[in-house]
C-alpha positions as CSV (number, residue, x, y, z in Angstrom):
1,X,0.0,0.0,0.0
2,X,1.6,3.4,-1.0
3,X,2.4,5.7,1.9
4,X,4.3,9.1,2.1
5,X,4.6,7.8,5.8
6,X,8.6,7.1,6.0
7,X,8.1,4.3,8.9
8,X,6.0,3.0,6.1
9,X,8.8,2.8,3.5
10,X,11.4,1.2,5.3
11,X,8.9,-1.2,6.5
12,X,8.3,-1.7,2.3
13,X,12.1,-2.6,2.3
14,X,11.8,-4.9,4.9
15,X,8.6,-6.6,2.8
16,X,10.8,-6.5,-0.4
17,X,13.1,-8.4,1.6
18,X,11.3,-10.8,3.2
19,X,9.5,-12.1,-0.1
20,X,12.9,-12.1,-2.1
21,X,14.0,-14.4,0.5
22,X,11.3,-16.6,0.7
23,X,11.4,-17.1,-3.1
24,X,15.2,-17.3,-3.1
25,X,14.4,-20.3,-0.3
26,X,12.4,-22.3,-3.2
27,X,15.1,-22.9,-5.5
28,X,18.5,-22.9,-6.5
29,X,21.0,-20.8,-7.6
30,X,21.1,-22.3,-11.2
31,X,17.6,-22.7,-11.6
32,X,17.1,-19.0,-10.4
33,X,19.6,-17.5,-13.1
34,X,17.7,-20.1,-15.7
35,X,14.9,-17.3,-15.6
36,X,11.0,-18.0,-14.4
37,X,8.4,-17.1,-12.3
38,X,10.3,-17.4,-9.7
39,X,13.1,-14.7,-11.4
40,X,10.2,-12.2,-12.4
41,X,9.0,-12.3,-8.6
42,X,12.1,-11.4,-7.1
43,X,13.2,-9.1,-9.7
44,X,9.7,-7.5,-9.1
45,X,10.5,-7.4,-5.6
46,X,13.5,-6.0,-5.9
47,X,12.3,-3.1,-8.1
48,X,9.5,-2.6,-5.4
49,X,12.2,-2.4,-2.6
50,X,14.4,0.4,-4.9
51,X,11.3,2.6,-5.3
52,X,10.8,2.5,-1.5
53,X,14.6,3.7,-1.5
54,X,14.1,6.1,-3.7
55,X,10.7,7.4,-2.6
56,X,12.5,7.8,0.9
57,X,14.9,10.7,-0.8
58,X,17.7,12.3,1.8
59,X,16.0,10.8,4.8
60,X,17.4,7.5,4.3
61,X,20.9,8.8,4.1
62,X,20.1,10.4,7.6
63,X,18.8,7.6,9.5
64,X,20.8,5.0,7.9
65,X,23.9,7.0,6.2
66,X,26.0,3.5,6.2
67,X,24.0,1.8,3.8
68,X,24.6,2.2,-0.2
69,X,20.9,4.0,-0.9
70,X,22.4,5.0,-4.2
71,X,23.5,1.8,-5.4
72,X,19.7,0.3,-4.2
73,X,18.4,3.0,-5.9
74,X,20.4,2.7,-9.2
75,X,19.3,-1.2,-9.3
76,X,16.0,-0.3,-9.7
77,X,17.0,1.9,-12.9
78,X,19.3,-1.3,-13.9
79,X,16.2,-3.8,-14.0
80,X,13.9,-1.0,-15.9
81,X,15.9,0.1,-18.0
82,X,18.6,-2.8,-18.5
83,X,16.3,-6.0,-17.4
84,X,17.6,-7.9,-20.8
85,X,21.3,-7.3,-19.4
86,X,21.1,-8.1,-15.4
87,X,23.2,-10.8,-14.8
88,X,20.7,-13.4,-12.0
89,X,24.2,-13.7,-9.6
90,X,24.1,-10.2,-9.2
91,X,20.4,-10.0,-8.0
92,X,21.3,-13.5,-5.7
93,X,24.5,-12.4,-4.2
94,X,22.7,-9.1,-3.5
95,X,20.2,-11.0,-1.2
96,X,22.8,-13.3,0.3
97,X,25.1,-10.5,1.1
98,X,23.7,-7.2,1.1
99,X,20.2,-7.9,3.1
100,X,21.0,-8.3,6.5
101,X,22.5,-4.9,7.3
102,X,19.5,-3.1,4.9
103,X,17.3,-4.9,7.3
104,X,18.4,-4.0,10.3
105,X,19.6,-0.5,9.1
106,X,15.6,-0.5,8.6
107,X,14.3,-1.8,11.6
108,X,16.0,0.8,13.7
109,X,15.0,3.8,11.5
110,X,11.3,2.7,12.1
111,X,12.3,2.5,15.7
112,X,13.5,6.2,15.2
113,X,10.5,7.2,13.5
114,X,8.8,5.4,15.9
115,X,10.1,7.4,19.2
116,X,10.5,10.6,17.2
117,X,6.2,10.4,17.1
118,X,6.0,9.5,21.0
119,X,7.9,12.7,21.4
């Protein structure tokens, strides 16, 4: 559901995150670069958690400044504008290696949000 409510986008990345992960858990790394349903929904995920990124603008750099928004951000471009050229390891090593700090980095700005509106 769209939201201009920032607490909301991060919690969009954390979504994004989740589903890639549970898709990722269904098959291999082989089978996922052979292309499928499978592919399209985590590419699709993906592309959902980049426009969160980028709908968060500056404030993610604020509350999260050690995590690579631009590089999230320019993925999203990468799989609208280059989705015949994406190399599938790229989008699975991103998941293995890069989701556990993007989660966490966005659990704790919701947290910040979240105290910031008890204030």
């Amino acid at each position: 559901m769209p939201s201009n409510i920032p607490a909301q986008r991060f919690q969009d990345i954390i979504d994004s995150i989740e589903a890639i992960r549970s898709y990722l858990s269904t098959t291999t790394r082989e089978k996922f670069a052979r292309g499928g349903m499978v592919y399209d929904a985590t590419s699709y995920s993906f592309l959902r958690l980049a426009e969160a990124a980028i709908k968060l603008g500056d404030l993610a750099e604020q509350l999260a400044p050690d995590i690579p928004w631009s590089n999230i951000r320019g993925l999203g471009n990468h799989l609208r504008h280059a989705y015949d050229g994406i190399d599938a390891g790229v989008l699975w090593d991103a998941a293995e290696l890069e989701f556990a700090a993007l989660e966490a980095a966005c659990r704790e700005a919701i947290a910040t949000l979240d105290g910031d509106q008890d204030e």
